[in-house]
N, C-alpha and C positions, 0 to 999 in steps of 0.2 A: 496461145501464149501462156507462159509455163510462170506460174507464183514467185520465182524469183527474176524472173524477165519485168512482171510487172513492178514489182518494189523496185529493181535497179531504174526503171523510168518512171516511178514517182519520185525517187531518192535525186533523179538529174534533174527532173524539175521543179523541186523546192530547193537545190542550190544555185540555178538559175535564178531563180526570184531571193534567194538571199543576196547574190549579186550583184541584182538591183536594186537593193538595198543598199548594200555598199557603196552603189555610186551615186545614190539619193544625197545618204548621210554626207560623202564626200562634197556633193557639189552646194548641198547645203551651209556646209563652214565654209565652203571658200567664199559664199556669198553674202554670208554674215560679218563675212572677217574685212570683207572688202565695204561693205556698209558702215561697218565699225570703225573703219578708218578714215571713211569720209566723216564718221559725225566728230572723232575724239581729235583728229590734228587738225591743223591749218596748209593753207597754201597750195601749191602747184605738186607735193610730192600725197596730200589728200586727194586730189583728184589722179595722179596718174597710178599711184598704187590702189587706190581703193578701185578705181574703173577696170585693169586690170583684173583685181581679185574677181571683182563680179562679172566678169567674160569667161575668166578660165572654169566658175561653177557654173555656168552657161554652157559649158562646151563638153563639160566632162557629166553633166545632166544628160546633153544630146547622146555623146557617145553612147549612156552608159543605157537609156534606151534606146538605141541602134542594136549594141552586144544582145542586149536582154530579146529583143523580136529577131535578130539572125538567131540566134541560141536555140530560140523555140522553134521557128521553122523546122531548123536542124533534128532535134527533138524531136517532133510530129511527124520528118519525114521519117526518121527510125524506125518509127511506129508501126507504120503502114506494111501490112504484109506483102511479100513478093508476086509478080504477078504468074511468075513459073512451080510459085509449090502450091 
């Protein structure tokens, strides 16, 4: 494996893990925003938006570790030399 083979698969996989970052931070405000909403209003539109909020940074958490371990599979399978050369 040839020096710029290697840099081009560390370079895929620290923007894999950037990301997952991205979707850390994303699911992160949507679950703070949805907490935020349950402590700052009142009534039935605090519970139905703030519950919301914090399912959708629930989901987009899950996803965004789903994307991140298919990603890398992907990645690692790259890796692996062929079994014919």
């Amino acid at each position: 494996m040839g020096i710029n083979t290697e840099l081009a698969r560390i370079r895929t996989h620290l923007a894999n893990e950037r990301t997952l970052l991205a979707y850390i931070r994303t699911s992160i405000a949507f679950i703070l925003l949805g907490l935020g909403i349950v402590k700052l209003f009142s009534g039935s539109f605090r519970s139905f938006f703030g519950g919301i909020s914090t399912i959708v940074g629930c989901i987009i958490l899950l996803f965004g570790f789903f994307r991140f371990w298919r990603e890398r599979r992907s990645i690692c399978r790259q890796d692996e030399p062929d079994e014919g050369m």
